[in-house]
C-alpha positions as CSV (number, residue, x, y, z in Angstrom):
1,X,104.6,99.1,109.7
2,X,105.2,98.7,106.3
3,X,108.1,101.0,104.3
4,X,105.4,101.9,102.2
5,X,103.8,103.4,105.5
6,X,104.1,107.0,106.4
7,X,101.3,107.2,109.1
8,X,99.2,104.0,110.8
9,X,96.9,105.1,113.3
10,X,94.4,102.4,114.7
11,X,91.9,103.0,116.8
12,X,93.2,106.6,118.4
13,X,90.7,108.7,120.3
14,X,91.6,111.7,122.9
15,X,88.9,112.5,125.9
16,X,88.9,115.8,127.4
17,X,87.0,115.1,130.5
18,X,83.8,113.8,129.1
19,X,84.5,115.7,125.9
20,X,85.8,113.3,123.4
21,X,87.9,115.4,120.8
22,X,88.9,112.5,118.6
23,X,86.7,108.9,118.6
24,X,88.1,106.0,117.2
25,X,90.2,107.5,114.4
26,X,91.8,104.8,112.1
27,X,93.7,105.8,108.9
28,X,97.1,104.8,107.2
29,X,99.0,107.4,104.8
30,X,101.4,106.2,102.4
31,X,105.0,107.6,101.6
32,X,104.9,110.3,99.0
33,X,101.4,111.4,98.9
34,X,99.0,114.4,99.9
35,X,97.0,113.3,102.4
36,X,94.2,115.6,104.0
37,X,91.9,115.4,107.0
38,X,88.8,117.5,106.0
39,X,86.2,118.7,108.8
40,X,84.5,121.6,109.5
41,X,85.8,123.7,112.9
42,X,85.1,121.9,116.1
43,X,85.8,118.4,114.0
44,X,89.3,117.2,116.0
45,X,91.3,117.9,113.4
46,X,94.0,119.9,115.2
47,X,94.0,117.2,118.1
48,X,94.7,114.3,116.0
49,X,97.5,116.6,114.3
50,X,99.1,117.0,117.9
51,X,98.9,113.3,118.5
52,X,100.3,112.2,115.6
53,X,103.7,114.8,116.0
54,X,104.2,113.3,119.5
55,X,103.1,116.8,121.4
56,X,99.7,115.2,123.1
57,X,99.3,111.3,124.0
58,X,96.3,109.6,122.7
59,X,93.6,108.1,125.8
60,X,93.5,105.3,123.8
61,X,94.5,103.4,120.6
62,X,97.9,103.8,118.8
63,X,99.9,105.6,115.9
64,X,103.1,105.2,114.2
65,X,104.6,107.9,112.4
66,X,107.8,107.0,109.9
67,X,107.9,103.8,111.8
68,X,107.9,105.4,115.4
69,X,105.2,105.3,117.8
70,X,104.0,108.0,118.8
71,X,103.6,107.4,123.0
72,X,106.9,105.0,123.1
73,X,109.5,106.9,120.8
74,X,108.2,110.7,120.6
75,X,111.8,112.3,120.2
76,X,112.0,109.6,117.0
77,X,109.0,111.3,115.6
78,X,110.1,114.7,115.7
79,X,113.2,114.0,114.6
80,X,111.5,112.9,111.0
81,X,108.2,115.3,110.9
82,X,108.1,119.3,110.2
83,X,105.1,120.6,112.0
84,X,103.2,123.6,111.1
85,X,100.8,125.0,113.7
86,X,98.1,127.0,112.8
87,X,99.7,129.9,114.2
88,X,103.5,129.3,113.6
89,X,105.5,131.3,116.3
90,X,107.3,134.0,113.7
91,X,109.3,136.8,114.6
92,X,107.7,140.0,113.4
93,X,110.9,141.8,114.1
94,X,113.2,139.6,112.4
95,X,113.4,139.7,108.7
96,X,112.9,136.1,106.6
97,X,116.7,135.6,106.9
98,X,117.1,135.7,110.5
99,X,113.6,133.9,110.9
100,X,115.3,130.8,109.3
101,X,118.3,131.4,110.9
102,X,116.8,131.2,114.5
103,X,114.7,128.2,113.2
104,X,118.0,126.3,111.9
105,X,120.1,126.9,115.1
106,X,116.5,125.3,117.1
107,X,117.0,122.8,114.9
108,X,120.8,122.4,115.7
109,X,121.5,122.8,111.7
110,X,125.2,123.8,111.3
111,X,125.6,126.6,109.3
112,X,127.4,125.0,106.4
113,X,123.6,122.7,105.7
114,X,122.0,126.2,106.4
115,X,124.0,128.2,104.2
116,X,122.8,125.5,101.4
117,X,119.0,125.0,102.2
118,X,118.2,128.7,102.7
119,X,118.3,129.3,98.8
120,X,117.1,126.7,98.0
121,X,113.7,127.5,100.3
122,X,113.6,131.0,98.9
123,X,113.4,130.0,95.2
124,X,111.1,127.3,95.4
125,X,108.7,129.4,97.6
126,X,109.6,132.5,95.4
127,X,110.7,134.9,98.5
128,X,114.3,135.0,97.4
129,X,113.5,138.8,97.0
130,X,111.9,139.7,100.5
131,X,114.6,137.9,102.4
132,X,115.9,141.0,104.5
133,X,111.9,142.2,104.6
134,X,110.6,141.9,108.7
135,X,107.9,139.0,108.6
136,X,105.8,141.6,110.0
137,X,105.3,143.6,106.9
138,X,104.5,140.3,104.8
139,X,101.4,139.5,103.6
140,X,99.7,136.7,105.0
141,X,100.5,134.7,102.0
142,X,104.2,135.3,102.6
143,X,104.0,134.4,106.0
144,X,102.8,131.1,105.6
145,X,105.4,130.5,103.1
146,X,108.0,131.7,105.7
147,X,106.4,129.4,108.1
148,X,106.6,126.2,105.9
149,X,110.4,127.3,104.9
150,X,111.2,127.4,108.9
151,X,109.5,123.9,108.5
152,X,111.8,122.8,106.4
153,X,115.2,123.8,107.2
154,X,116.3,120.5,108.7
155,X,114.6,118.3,105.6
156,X,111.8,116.2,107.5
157,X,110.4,112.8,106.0
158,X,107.0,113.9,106.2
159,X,105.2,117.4,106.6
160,X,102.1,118.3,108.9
161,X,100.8,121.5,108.5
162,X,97.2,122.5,110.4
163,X,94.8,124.5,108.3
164,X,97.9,126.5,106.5
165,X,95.7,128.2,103.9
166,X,93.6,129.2,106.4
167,X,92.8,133.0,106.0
168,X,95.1,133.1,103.1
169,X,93.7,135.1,99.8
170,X,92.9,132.2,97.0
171,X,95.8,133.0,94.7
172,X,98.2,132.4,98.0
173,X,96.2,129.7,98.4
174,X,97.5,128.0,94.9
175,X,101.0,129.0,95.0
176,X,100.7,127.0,98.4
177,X,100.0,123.9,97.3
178,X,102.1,124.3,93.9
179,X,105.0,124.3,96.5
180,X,103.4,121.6,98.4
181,X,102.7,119.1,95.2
182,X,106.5,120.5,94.2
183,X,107.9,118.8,97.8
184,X,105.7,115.3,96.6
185,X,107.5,115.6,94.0
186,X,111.0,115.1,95.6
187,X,109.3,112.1,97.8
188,X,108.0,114.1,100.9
189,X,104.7,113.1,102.6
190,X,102.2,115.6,103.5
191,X,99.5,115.3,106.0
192,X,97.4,118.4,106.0
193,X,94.3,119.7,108.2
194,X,91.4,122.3,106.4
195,X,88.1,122.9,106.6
196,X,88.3,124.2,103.1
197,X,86.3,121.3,101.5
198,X,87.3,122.1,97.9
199,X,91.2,121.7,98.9
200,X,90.0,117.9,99.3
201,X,90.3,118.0,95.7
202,X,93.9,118.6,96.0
203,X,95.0,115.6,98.1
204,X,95.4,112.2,96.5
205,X,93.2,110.4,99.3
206,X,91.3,112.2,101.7
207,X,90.2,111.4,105.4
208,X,86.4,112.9,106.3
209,X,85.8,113.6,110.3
210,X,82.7,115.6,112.2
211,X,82.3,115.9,115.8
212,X,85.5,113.8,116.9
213,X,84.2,110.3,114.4
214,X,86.0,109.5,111.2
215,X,83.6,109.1,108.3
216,X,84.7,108.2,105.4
217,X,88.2,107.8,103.7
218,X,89.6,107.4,100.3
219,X,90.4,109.1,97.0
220,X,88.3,112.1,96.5
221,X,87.4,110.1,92.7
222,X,85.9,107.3,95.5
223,X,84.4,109.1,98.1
224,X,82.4,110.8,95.1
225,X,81.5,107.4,93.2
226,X,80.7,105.6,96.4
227,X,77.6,108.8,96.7
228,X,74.4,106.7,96.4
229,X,72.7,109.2,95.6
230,X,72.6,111.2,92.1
231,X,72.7,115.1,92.1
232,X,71.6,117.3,90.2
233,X,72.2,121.1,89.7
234,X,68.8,123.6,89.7
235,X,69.4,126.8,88.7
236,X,66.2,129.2,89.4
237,X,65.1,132.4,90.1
238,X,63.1,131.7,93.0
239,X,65.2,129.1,94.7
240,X,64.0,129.0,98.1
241,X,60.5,128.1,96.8
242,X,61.6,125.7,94.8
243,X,63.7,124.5,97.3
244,X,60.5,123.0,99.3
245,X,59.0,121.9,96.0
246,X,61.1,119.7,95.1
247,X,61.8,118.4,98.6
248,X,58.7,116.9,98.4
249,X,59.2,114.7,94.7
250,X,59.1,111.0,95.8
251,X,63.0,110.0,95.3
252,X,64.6,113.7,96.3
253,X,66.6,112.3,99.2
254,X,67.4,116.2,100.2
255,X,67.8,119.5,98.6
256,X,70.8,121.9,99.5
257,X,71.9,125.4,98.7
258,X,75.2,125.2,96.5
259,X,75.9,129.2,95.9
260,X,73.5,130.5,93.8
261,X,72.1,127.1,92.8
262,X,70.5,124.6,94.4
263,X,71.8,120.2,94.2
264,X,69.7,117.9,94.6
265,X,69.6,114.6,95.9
266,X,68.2,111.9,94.7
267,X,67.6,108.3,94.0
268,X,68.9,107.2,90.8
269,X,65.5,106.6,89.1
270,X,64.8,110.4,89.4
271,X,65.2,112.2,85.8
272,X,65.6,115.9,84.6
273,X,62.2,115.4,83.8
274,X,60.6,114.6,87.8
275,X,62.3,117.7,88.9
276,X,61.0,119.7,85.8
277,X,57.6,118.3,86.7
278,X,57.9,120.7,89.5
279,X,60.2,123.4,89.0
280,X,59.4,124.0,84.4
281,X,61.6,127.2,84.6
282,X,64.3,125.9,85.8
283,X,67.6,124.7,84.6
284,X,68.1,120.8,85.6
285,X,71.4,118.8,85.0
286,X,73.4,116.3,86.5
287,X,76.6,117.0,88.1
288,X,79.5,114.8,89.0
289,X,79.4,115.6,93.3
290,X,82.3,117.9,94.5
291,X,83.6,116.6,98.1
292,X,80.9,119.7,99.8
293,X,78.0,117.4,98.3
294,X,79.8,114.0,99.5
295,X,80.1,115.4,102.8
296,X,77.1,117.1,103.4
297,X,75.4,113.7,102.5
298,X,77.4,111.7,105.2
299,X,76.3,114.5,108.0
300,X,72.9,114.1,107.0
301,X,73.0,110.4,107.0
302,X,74.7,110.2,110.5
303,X,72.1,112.9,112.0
C-alpha cells in the first residue's frame, strides 16, 4: 500500500446467508481527502463501513486501512481510525464535558492530552458555550457535533462517520462539513456514508453503490462528464402530461421528476427545439447533471 494510500479495498463483499450486503466492492482513498460512498438505504453502505474499521470481517476479498489489514491487524486499525456510528452511544445525562471525558479515559487519553484537545474540539465545533449543557437537551445538530468531538479526542489518521447528517436540519448540515473540510485541512482523511445525493458534491471523489454492487467512482466533475447522455431542464405547468410526451421524442432516453421540474434525458443530437416540438409552453434548457441525475441514469441502465 502506497503512503499516499488511506483505504485499498479489492474485491470485498459480505454474505448474510444468501443475502449479499456488499458485492465485489473495490475502491482506494487517498490521504487527505473527502471521500464519500453515496447509496440510497438498503445500498451496503453501513456494512462496508464496519468492515473497513475492523468490527465485521469481509466473506471475501481484502482491505487495508492506514496500511493495516483489516482481517490480519484489526487492533492496528482502530488504533488510527475514529468511527462514527449512525447512532453514536451519548450520554444524555452527562453534560458535553463529561461526555468527552468518558470518551478520553475509553480511549486511555491521560488527562494532561485531554485537558489540551478538549478546547480545542469546542472551538472548532463552536460548542465552547454548551459544554456543562446535558447532551440530552442538545439539538440534534449539537449532538452530532458532540459525537464527532468524542471521535476525536485521541487524534485518528482517518475519520469514518456513517450517514452523520442524517436527520440533521440543513444549516447543521453545513456547519458539519465546514468542520469536516476544516479537519482536511490539518491532513485528516475522511470516509463518509449518506444517502444524501447532493452531499456528493461535497467530497472530492465519490464512490456510487445500489443493492450491495459498486457503480461507478470518481470525482463528482467525472462522474458528471462521463453522463452520455445530455439533460435538459422542462419547466411546465402540466408536467405529468408532458412527462409521457416527451417520453416518446425519438432520442429522449428517459424523463424524470427533479422537484418541480422535469430533466430529461437524451441523446446528444436532441435540441431545445425537439422537445419544444412537443411541449411549446414550456421552458427548455440544458443543465450541467447534479450527481441525482448521474445516478439515477446508472440505476436505470443496470435495471
Amino acid at each position: 500500500m502506497s503512503e499516499e494510500s488511506g483505504v485499498r479495498v479489492r474485491g470485498l463483499t459480505r454474505r448474510f446467508g444468501a443475502l449479499t450486503a456488499v458485492d465485489g466492492l473495490n475502491l482506494e482513498v487517498k490521504s487527505g481527502e473527502v471521500f464519500g460512498l453515496v447509496g440510497p438505504d438498503g445500498a451496503g453502505k453501513t456494512t462496508t463501513l464496519r468492515m473497513l474499521c475492523a468490527l465485521m470481517d469481509p466473506s471475501e476479498g481484502s482491505a487495508e486501512v492506514s496500511g493495516c489489514d483489516v482481517v490480519k491487524d484489526p487492533q492496528g486499525v482502530k488504533d488510527r481510525i475514529g468511527y462514527m456510528a449512525q447512532r453514536f452511544g451519548l450520554y444524555q445525562d452527562l453534560t458535553v464535558e463529561e461526555n468527552m471525558i468518558f470518551y478520553a479515559d475509553l480511549f486511555g487519553i491521560d488527562h494532561r492530552e485531554r485537558d489540551q484537545m478538549m478546547p480545542r474540539l469546542l472551538e472548532m465545533t463552536r460548542m465552547s458555550p454548551f459544554g456543562k449543557r446535558a447532551a440530552g437537551k442538545l439539538s440534534g445538530g449539537m449532538k452530532q457535533k458532540l459525537a464527532l468531538m468524542c471521535t476525536l479526542l485521541h487524534q485518528p489518521r482517518i475519520l469514518f462517520l456513517d450517514e452523520p447528517t442524517n436527520g440533521v436540519d440543513p444549516v447543521s448540515r453545513r456547519d458539519f462539513w465546514v468542520i469536516l473540510y476544516d479537519l482536511v485541512k490539518q491532513g485528516m482523511t475522511v470516509f463518509v456514508t449518506t444517502a444524501y445525493l447532493d452531499e456528493a458534491e461535497r467530497c472530492d471523489r465519490v464512490g456510487l453503490m445500489d443493492k450491495g454492487r459498486p457503480i461507478q467512482c470518481d470525482s463528482p466533475a467525472e462522474l458528471k462528464a462521463k453522463l452520455p447522455e445530455t439533460v435538459w431542464q422542462v419547466e411546465v405547468a402540466n408536467s405529468r402530461v408532458v412527462r409521457e410526451l416527451l417520453r416518446k421524442v425519438p432520442g429522449v432516453v428517459a424523463v424524470e421528476p427533479a422537484g418541480s421540474v422535469l430533466h430529461v434525458f437524451a441523446a446528444p443530437l436532441i435540441d431545445a427545439a425537439s422537445l419544444l416540438a412537443v411541449a411549446p409552453a414550456a421552458s427548455v434548457r440544458k443543465i450541467t447533471p447534479s450527481i441525482e441525475d448521474v445516478f439515477i441514469a446508472h440505476i436505470r441502465r443496470a435495471a
